[in-house]
N, C-alpha and C positions, 0 to 999 in steps of 0.2 A: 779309616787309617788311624792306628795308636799314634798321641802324640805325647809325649815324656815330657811334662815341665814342671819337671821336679825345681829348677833352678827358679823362675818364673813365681812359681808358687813362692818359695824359699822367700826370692825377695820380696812380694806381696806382704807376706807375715811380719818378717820385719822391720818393713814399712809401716804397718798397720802397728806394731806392739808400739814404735818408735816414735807415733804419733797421737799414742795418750797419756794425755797427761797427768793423768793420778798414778800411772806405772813410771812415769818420768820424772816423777817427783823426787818416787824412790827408787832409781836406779837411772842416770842419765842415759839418753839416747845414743851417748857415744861408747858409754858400756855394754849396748845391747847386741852381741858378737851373732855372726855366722858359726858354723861349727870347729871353726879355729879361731882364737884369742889373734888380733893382729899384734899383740906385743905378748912377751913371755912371760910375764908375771900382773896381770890383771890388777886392778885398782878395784878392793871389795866393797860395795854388793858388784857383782856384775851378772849378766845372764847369755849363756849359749844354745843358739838353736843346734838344737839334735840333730841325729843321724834320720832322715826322711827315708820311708821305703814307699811305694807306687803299685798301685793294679791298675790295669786299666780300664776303664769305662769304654765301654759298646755294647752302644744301643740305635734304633733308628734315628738318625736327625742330631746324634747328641754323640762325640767325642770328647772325652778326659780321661781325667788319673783321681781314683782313690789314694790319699796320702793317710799314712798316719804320721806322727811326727813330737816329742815333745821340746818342751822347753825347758831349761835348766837352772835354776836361779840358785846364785853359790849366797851368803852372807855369813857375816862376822858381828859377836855383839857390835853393836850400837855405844859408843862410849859420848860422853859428856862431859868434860871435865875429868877425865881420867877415871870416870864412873860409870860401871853398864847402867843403861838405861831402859834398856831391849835386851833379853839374848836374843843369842844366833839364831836360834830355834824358832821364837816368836817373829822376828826379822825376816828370818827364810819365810815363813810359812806367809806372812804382811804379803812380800813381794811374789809369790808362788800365786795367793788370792788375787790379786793385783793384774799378773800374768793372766790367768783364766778370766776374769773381764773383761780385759783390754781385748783380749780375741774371741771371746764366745760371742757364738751368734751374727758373728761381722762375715761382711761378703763381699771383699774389697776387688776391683778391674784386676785383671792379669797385665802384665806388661805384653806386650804383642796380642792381645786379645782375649776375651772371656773374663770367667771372674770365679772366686775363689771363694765356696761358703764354707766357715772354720765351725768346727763342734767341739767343745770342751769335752774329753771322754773321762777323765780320772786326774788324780795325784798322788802322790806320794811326797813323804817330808823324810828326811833321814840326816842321820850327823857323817859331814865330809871326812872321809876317809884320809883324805889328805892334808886334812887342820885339826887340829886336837879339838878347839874352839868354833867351830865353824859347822854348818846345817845347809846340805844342796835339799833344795823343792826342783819335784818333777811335777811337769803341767804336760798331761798328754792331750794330743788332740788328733781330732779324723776331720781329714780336709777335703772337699771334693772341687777339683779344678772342671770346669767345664771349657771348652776350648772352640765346642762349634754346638 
């Protein structure tokens, strides 16, 4: 029997990004969003989990979900004194590397059961369309929840 835990997963990851701490150095763990910002104007660096898509796994003995899924990290230069210290670029790209450590290779319990092994697949670095000054990093990953 398929079982969908996309959400399950969902929270796994961001449990799992939430509780390392060289990604929470540079980005706190109360920045580290679901696929919606709870507030409307985000405090920068912050990072949003993606849009998840799911296959399902069936096979003898073994029900899950192939996830793919990436991670978003937005940043803004780095100022110090009213001085870059960082750009946004180098910043993004800090926290993007950051992001792919924190979850490559981890295989953290599912909530209700099973457990979740994350694969770093790719990234991408690019200037936010929406800051003149500002660089989103894409962290893709393929997750496979195992459920029985």
């Amino acid at each position: 029997m398929a079982n969908d835990v996309l959400l399950p997963a969902r929270r796994a990851i961001l449990m799992t990004a939430k509780a390392d701490a060289n990604l929470t150095a540079l980005v706190p763990a109360a920045r580290i969003y679901p696929q919606a910002s709870p507030v409307a104007s985000p405090t920068w660096p912050f990072i949003i989990y993606g849009s998840p898509s799911g296959l399902p796994i069936r096979a003898a003995c073994i029900d899950g979900l192939e996830i793919t899924v990436a991670m978003h990290s937005f940043a803004a230069p780095r100022l110090q004194g009213g001085s870059i210290v960082e750009t946004a670029e180098d910043h993004a790209a800090r926290i993007g590397a950051a992001v792919a450590k924190a979850l490559d290779g981890k295989r953290p319990t599912l909530p209700g059961g099973g457990y979740l092994s994350i694969l770093f697949v790719g990234s991408q670095l690019l200037i936010d369309g929406g800051e003149a000054d500002a660089f989103h990093h894409i962290c893709n990953f393929r997750a496979r929840a195992i459920t029985n």
